[in-house]
C-alpha positions as CSV (number, residue, x, y, z in Angstrom):
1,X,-63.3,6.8,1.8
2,X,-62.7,9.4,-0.8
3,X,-59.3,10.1,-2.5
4,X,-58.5,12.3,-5.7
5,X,-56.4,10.5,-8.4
6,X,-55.2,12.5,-11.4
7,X,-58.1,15.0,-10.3
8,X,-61.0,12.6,-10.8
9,X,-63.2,11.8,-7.3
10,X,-63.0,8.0,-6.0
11,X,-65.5,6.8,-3.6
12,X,-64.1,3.6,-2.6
13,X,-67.0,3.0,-0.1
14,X,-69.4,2.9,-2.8
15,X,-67.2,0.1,-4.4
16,X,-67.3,-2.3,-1.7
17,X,-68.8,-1.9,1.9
18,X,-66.7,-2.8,4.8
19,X,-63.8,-1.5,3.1
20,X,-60.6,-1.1,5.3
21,X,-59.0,1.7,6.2
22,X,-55.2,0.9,5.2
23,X,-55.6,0.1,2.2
24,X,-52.3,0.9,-0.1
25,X,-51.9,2.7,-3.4
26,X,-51.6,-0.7,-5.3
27,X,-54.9,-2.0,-3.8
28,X,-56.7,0.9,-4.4
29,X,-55.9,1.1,-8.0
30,X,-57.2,-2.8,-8.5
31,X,-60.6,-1.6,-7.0
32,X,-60.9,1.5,-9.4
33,X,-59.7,-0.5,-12.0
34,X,-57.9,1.4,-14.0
35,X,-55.5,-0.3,-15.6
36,X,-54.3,2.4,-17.9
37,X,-52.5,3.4,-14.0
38,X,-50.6,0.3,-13.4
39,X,-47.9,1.2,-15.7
40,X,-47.6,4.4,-14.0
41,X,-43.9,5.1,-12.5
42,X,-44.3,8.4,-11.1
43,X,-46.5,8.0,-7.9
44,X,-47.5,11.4,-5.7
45,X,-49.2,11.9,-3.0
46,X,-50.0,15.4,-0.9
47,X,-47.4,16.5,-3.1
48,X,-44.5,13.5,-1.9
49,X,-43.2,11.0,-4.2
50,X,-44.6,7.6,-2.8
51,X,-44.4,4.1,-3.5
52,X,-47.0,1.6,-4.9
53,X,-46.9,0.1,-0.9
54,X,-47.9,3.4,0.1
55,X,-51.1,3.7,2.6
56,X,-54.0,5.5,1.6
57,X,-56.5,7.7,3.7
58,X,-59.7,9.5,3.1
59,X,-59.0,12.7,1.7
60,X,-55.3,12.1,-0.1
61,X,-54.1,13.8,-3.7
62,X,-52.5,11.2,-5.5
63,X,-51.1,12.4,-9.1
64,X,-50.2,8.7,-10.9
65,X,-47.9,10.1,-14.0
66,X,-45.2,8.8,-16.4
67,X,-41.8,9.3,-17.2
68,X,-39.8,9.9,-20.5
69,X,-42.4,12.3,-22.8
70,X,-42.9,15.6,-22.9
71,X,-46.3,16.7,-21.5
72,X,-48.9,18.2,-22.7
73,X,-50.1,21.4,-21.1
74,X,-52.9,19.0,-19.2
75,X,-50.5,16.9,-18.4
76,X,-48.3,19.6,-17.3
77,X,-50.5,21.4,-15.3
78,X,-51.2,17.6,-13.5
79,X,-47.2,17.6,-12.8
80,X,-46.8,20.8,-11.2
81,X,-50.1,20.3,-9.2
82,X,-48.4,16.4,-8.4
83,X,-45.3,18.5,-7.1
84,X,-46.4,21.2,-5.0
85,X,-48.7,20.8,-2.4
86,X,-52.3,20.6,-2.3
87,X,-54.0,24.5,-3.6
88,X,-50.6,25.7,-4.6
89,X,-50.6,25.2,-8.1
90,X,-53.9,27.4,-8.6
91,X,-53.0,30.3,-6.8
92,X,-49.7,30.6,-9.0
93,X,-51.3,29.8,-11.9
94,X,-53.5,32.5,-12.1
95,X,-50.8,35.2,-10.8
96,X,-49.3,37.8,-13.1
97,X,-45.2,38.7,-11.4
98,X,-43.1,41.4,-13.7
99,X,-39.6,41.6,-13.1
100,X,-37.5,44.4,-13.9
101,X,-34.1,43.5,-15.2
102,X,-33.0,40.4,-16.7
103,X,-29.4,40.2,-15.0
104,X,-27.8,37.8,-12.8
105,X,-30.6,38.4,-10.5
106,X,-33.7,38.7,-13.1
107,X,-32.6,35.9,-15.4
108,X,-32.5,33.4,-12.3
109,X,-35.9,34.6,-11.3
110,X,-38.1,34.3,-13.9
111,X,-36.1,31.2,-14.1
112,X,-37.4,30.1,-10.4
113,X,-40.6,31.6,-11.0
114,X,-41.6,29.7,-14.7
115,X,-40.5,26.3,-12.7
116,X,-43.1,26.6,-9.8
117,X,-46.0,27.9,-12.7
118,X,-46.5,31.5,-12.4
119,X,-49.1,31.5,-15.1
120,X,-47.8,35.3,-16.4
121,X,-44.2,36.8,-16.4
122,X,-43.7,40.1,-17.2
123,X,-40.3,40.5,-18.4
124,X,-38.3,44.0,-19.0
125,X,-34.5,44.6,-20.1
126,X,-32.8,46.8,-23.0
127,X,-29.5,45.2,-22.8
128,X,-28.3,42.1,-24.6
129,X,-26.5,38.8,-23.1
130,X,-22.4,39.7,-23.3
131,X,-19.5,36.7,-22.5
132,X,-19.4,38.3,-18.7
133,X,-22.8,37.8,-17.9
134,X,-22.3,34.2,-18.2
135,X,-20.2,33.5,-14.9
136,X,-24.2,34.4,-12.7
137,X,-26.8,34.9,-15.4
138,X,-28.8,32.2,-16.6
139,X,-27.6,32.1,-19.8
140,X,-26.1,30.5,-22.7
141,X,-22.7,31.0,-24.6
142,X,-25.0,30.1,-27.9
143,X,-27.0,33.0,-26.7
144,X,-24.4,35.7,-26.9
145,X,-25.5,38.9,-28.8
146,X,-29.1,38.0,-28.4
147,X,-31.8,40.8,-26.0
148,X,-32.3,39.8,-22.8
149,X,-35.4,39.8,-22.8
150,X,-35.6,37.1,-26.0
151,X,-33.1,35.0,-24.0
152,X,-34.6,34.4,-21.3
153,X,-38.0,33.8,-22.9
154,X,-36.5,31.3,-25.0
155,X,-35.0,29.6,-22.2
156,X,-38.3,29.7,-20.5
157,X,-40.1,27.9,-23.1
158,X,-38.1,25.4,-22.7
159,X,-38.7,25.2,-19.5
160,X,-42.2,25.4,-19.5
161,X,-44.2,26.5,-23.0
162,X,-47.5,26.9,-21.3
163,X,-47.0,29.7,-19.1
164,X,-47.4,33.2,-20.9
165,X,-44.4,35.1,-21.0
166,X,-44.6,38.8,-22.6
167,X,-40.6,40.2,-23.1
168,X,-40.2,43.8,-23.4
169,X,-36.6,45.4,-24.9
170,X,-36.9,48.6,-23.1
171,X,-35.1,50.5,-20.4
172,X,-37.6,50.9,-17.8
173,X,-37.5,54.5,-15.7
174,X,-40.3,55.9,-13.9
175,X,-41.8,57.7,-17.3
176,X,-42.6,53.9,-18.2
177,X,-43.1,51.6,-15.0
178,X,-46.6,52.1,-15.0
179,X,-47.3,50.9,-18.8
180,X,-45.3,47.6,-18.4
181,X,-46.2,46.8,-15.0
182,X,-49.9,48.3,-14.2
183,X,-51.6,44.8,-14.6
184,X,-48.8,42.7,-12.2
185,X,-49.6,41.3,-8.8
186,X,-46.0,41.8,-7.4
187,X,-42.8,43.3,-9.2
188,X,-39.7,42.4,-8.4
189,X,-36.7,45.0,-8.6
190,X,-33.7,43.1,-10.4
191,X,-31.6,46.2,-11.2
192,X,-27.8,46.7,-11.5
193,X,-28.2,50.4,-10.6
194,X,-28.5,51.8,-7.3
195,X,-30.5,54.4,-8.6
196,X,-32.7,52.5,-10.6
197,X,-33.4,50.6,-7.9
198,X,-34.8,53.2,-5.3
199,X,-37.0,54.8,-8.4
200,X,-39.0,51.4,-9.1
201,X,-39.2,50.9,-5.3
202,X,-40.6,54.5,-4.3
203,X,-42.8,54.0,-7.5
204,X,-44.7,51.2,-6.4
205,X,-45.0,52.2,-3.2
206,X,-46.1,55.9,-3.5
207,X,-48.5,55.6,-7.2
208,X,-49.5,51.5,-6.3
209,X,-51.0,48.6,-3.8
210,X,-48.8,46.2,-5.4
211,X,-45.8,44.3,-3.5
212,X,-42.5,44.4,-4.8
213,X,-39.3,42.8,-3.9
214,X,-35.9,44.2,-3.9
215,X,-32.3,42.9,-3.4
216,X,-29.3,44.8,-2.0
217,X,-25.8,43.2,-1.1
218,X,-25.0,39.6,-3.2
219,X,-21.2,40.1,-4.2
220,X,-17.9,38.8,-3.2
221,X,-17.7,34.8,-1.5
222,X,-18.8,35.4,2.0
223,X,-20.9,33.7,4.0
224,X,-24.4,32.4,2.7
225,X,-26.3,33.0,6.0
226,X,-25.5,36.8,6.0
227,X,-28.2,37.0,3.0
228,X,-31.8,37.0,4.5
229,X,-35.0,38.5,3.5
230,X,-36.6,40.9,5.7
231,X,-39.9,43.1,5.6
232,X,-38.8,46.7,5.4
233,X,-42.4,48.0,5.5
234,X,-45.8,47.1,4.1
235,X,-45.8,46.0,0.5
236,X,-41.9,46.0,0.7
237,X,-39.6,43.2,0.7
238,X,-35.9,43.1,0.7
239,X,-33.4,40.2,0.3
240,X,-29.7,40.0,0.6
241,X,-26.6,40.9,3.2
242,X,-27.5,44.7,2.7
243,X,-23.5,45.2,2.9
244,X,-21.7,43.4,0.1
245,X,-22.0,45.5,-3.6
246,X,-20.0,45.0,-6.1
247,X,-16.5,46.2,-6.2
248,X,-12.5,46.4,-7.1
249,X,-11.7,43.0,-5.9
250,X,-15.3,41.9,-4.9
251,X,-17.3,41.1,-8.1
252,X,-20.7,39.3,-8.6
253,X,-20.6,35.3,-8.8
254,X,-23.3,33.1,-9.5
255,X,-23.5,31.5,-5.6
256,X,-23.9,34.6,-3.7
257,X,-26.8,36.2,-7.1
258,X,-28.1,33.1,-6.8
259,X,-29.1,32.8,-3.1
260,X,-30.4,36.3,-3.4
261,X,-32.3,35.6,-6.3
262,X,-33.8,32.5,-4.9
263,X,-34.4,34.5,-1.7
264,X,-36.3,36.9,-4.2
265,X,-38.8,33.7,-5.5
266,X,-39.5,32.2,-3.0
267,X,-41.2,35.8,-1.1
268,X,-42.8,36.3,-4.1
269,X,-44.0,32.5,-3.6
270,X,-44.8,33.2,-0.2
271,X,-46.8,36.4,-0.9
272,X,-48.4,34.6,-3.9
273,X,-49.5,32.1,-1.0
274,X,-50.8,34.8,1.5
275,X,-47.6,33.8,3.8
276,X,-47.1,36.9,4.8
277,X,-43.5,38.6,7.4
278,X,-44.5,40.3,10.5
């Protein structure tokens, strides 16, 4: 039987012969022996927090971590790879997303997006963080006054410093799209403007082969599973009610941007992963 623990091979049959086959996390740790483990608190397997009782079969991931210290970017790498399933981590790691706007919707992306390990973010806004951003964008009242763009890459480091994040303070328009974004996999529309918004979307899909993903209809309190994300056409994603803009007596909250942001991440995680909509 072979498992991986903190990416290192184990071939317990080479340890003993007539080894069993249910052997649990806490036995199989006494064969390797490695003790430095034992003190371990944080126990994944296949990407699921386990317990020490845990059985073991031939084949498993097993990430063996511990709380209460910030990581180093090995050791952070070993988390996300602990928390996401098996050949996840990898795929993100090495992809390059550029999102255009830093908004309620942008903001809460890149937020989504540094979380899961997208290795590069490509981050574009002109504007700066004002005391009515703060009731949807992921912001802070500390951060008032500062560019967007240095916002959110501050928060961002925070979140995780090993990623590479480049910011841009620039208003994007089609004389410009194609220096910020030329090198990204996917971009991801996160514009206020209706205008804007068809521009960046008939760019990439008349002068590109990249994917990008847009959002239309997020305001007011209605009902959550209005929002959806569909396929409008090959390379073209859309998320949101596709009815609800902002309005007189219908503004943006963070609930309704937020489902449509997260609706935003997780296609770019599922393109990112090859799942692609029919």
């Amino acid at each position: 039987m072979k498992v991986a623990i903190n990416d290192s091979i184990y071939d317990l049959n080479n340890l003993e012969r007539n080894l069993r086959k249910d052997l649990n996390l806490k036995e199989i740790i006494k064969k390797i022996n490695k003790k430095d483990l034992v003190t371990c608190d944080i126990l994944i397997k296949n990407g699921h927090l386990v317990t020490w009782e845990t059985d073991v079969k031939n084949g498993d991931e097993i990430y063996m971590l511990k709380k209460g210290k910030v990581p180093t970017e090995e050791e952070m790498a070993k988390f996300l790879k602990a928390r996401h399933s098996p050949n996840v981590y990898g795929k993100l790691k090495n992809a390059k997303v550029g999102i255009a706007g830093l908004g309620g919707l942008g903001s809460n992306i890149a937020m989504e997006l540094a979380r899961i390990g997208v290795g590069t973010l490509i981050i574009c806004d002109f504007d700066v963080v004002d005391p009515t951003n703060l009731n949807r964008q992921n912001y802070f009242i500390d951060q008032i006054g500062m560019k967007k763009a240095d916002a959110t890459k501050e928060i961002i480091e925070k979140i995780n410093p090993y990623i590479e994040v480049v910011a841009h303070d620039v208003h994007l328009d089609k004389s410009n799209y194609k220096l910020y974004f030329e090198s990204c996999d996917i971009i991801v529309e996160a514009f206020d403007n209706p205008v804007c918004k068809a521009e960046l979307t008939n760019w990439v899909l008349m002068n590109s082969d990249k994917y990008i993903v847009a959002a239309s209809g997020m305001a007011g309190y209605y009902s959550s599973n209005t929002i959806a994300t569909q396929k409008v056409r090959d390379r073209f994603y859309l998320s949101g009610d596709l009815v609800n803009a902002a309005k007189e007596f219908d503004g943006l909250m963070a609930p309704r941007v937020g489902i449509v942001a997260s609706h935003e991440a997780n296609c770019v995680l599922r393109i990112l992963m090859n799942e692609l909509e029919v």
